[in-house]
C-alpha positions as CSV (number, residue, x, y, z in Angstrom):
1,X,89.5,-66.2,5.2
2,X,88.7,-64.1,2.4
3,X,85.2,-65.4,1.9
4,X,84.6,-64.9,5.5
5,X,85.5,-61.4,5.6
6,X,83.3,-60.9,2.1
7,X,80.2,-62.3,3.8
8,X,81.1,-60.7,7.6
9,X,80.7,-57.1,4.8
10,X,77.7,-58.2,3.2
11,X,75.7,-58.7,6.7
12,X,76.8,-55.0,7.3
13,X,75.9,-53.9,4.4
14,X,72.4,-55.7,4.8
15,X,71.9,-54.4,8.1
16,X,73.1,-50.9,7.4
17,X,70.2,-50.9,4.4
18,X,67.2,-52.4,6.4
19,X,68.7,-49.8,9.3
20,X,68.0,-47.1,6.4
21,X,65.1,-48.9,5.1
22,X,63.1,-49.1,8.7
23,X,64.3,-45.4,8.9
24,X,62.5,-44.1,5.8
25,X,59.6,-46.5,6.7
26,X,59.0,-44.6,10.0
27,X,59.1,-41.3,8.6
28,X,56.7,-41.6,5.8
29,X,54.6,-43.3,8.3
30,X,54.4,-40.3,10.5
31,X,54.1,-38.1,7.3
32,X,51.0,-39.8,6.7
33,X,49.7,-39.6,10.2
34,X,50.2,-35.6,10.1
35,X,48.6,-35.8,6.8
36,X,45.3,-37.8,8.3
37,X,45.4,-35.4,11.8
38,X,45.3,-32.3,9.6
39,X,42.4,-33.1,7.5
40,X,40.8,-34.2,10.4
41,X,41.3,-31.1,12.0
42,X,40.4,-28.7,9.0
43,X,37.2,-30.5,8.8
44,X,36.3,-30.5,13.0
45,X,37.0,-26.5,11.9
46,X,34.5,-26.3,8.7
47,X,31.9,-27.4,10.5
48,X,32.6,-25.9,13.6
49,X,32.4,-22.7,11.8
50,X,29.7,-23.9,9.6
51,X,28.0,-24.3,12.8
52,X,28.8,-21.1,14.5
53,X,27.8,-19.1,11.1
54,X,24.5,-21.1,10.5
55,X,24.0,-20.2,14.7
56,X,24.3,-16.6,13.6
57,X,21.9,-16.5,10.8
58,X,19.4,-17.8,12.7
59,X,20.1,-15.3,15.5
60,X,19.9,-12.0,13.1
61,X,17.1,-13.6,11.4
62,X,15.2,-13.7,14.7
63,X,16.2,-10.5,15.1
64,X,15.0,-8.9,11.7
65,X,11.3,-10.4,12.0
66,X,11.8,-8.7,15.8
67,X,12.5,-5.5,14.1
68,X,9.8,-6.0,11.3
69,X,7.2,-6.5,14.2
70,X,8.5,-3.7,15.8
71,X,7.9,-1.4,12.4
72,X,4.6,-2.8,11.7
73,X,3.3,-1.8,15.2
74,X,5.1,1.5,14.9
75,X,3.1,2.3,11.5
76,X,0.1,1.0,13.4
77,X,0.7,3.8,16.2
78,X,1.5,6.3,13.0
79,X,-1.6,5.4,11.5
80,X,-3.7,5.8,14.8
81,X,-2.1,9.2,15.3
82,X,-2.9,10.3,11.9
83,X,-6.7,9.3,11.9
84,X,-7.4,10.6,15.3
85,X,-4.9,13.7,15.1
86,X,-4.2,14.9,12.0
87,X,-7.2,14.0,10.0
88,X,-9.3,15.5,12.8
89,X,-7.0,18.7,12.8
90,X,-7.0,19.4,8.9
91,X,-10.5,18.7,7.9
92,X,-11.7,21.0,9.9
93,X,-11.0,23.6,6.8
94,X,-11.8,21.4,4.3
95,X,-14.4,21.8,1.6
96,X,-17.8,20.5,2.1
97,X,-18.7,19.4,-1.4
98,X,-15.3,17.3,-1.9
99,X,-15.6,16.0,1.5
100,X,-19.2,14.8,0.5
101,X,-17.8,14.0,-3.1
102,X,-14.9,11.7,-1.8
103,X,-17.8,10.0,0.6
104,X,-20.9,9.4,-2.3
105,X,-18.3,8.0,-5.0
106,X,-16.7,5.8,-2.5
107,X,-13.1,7.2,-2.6
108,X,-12.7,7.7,1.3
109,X,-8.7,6.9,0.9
110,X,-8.5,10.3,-0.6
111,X,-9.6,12.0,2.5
112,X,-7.4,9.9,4.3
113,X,-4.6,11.2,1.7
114,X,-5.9,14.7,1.9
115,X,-6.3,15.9,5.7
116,X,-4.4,13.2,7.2
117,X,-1.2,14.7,7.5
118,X,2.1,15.3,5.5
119,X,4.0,12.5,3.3
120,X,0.1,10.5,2.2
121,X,0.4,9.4,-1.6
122,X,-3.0,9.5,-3.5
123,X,-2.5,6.5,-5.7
124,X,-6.3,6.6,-7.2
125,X,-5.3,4.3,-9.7
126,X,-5.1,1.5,-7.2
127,X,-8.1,2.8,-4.9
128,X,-5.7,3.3,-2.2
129,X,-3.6,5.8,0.1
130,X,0.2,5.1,0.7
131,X,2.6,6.5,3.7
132,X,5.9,5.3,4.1
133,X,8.0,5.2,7.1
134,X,11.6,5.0,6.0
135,X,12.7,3.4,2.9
136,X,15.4,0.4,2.0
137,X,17.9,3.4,1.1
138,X,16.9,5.1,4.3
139,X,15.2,2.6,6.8
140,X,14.5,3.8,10.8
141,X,16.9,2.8,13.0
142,X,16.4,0.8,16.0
143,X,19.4,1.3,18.7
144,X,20.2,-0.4,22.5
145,X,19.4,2.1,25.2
146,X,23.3,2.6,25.2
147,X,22.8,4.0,21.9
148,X,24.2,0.7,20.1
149,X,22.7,0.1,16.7
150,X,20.8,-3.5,16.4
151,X,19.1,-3.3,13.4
152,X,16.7,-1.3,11.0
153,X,13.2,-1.1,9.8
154,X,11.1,0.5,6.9
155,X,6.9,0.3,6.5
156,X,4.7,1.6,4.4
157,X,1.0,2.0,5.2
158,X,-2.2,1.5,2.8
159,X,-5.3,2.5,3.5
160,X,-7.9,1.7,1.3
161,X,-12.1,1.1,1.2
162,X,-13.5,-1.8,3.1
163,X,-15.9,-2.2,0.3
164,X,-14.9,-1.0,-3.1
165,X,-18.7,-1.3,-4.8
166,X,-19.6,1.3,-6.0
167,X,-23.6,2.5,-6.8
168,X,-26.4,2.1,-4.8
169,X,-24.9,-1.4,-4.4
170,X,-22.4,-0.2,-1.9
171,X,-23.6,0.0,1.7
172,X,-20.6,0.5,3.3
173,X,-20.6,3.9,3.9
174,X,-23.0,6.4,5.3
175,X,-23.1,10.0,3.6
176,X,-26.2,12.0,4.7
177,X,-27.3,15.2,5.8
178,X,-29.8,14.9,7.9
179,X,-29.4,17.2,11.6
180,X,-25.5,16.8,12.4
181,X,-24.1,16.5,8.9
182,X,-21.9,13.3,9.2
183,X,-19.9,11.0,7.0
184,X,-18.7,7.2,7.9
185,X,-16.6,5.7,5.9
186,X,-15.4,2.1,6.0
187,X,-11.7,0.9,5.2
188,X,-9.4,-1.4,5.0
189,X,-5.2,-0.9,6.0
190,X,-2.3,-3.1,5.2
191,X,0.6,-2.5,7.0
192,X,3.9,-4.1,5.7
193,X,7.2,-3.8,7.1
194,X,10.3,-5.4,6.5
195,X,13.1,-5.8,9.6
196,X,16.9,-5.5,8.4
197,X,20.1,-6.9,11.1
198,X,23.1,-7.6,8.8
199,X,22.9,-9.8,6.1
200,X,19.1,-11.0,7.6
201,X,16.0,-9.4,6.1
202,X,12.4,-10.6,7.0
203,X,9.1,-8.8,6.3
204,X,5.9,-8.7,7.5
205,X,1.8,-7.6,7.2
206,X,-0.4,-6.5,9.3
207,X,-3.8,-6.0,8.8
208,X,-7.2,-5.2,10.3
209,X,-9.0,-8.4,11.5
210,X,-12.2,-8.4,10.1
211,X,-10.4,-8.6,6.2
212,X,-9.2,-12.2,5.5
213,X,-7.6,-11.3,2.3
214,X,-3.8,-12.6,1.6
215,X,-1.6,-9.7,2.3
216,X,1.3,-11.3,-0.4
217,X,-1.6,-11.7,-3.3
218,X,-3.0,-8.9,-2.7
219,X,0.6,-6.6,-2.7
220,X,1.4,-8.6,-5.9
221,X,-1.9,-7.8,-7.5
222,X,-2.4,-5.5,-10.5
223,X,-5.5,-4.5,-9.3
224,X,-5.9,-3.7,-5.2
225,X,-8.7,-1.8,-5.4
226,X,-10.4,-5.1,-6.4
227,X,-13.4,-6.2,-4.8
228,X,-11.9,-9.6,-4.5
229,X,-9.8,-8.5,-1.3
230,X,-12.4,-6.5,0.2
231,X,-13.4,-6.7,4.3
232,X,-17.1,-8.7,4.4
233,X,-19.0,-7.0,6.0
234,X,-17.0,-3.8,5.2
235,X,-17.8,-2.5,8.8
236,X,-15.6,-4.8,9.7
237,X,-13.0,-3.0,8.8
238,X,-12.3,0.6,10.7
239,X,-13.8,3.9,10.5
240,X,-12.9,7.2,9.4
241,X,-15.9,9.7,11.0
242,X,-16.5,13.2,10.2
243,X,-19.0,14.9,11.7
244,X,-19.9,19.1,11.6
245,X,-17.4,20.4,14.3
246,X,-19.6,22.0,17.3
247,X,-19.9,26.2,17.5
248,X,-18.8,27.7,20.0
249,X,-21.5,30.4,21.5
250,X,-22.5,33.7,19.3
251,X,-19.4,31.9,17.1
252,X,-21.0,29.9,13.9
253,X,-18.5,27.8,12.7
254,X,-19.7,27.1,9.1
255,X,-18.4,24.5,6.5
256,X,-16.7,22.7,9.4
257,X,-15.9,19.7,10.3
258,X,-14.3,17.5,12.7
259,X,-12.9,13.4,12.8
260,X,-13.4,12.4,16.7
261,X,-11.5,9.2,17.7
262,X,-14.9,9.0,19.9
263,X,-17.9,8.3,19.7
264,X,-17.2,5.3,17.4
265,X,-19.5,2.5,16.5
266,X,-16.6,0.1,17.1
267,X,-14.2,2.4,18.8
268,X,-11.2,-0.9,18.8
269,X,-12.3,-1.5,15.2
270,X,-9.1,0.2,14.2
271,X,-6.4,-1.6,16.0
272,X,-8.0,-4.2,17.8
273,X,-5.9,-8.0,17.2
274,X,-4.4,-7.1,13.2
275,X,-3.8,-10.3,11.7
276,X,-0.2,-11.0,11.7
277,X,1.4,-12.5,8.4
278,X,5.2,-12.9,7.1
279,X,6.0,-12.3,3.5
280,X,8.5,-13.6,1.7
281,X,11.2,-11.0,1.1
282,X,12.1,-9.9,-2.1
């Protein structure tokens, strides 16, 4: 009797610890299914996220190179404006000798630098003339027509000769006296511009058609005014023409001159199909 009620405790004890046993089982079995489910979760996250961020980028860099287009063609217009406005307003009082000087020793950027307008750097050590339109600490802004900011640009124009010879070599430009007293002078521009949307940043170059010279190289060069990136033929590149302004009647109008926008020999010259090129941003 006694060794049956011994063995009758025994099979409860057993089945009370594989009871307990199957219990624990169970739980750390759905522990670890938790465990599995939440990494695979976080991860569908990550990468949806990655996704959504990398989608993101590549919006707002689309919509820098946008907004670097957008500057380039706006120093384009600036640069139009200031040849065929300015240059032809302010060299009307200018001095015939220097105007002639700038012309024989093939410095025509400095003309451009002179008469054309306010804010034109005369950087003669590089053979060229710089404007700026905005700045990284102060770019333009571009805004919705609700007035919603989208993004930013800042350019800077160079102008410099088509043909940078200089001697009797250098036929680019014409500088005679002979009837109407007239002056054409051949250059080149480079227009670079760099968009800005966010944490995106592209930048770009523009540059008259006829010069095949690469806009990064030539930037990056210690010497622009080099012949190696010069426009061949240089009247392939655009005109700057000054001419001796007309007198009005029993009015002489001495010692002055005037920069039409027409006649031209090549009126489109100037902004007829740049060459578009992106530059890696620094």
């Amino acid at each position: 009797m006694v060794l049956r009620r011994r063995v009758v405790i025994a099979g409860w004890e057993l089945a009370r610890w594989l009871r307990c046993g199957q219990s624990g089982i169970a739980l750390v079995t759905a522990m670890l299914a938790i465990f599995i489910l939440t990494i695979v979760v976080a991860a569908l996250v990550l990468a949806t996220m990655g996704e959504t961020g990398l989608s993101f980028d590549q919006s707002r860099s689309g919509q820098a190179i946008h907004l670097a287009e957008a500057g380039a063609y706006r120093a384009l217009a600036e640069l139009r404006h200031r040849i065929s406005g300015d240059l032809d307003a302010n060299i009307r009082s200018a001095d015939p000798l220097i105007v002639q000087g700038y012309c024989t020793s093939n410095q025509g950027w400095r003309i451009v630098a002179g008469y054309g307008g306010p804010g034109w750097v005369d950087d003669t050590a590089n053979r060229r003339a710089v404007l700026a339109l905005g700045s990284p600490a102060a770019p333009v802004e571009v805004r919705d027509p609700s007035g919603i900011l989208q993004g930013s640009f800042y350019a800077t124009i160079h102008v410099r000769p088509a043909d940078n010879q200089t001697g009797p070599s250098n036929q680019a430009h014409v500088c005679v006296s002979s009837g109407v007293e007239s002056y054409r002078i051949w250059c080149d521009y480079f227009l670079v511009a760099t968009g800005v949307t966010r944490n995106a940043r592209r930048t770009v170059c523009l540059k008259n058609p006829g010069n095949l010279a690469n806009c990064g190289e030539w930037l990056a060069s210690t010497a622009p005014g080099a012949t190696a990136f010069d426009t061949p033929p240089a009247t392939h590149g655009f005109e700057v023409l000054i001419t001796t302004a007309a007198s009005p009647p029993f009015f002489p109008l001495t010692n002055q001159y005037t920069a039409p926008r027409f006649p031209r020999l090549n009126p489109d010259r100037l902004y007829d199909r740049p060459l578009w090129e992106e530059l890696t941003t620094p």
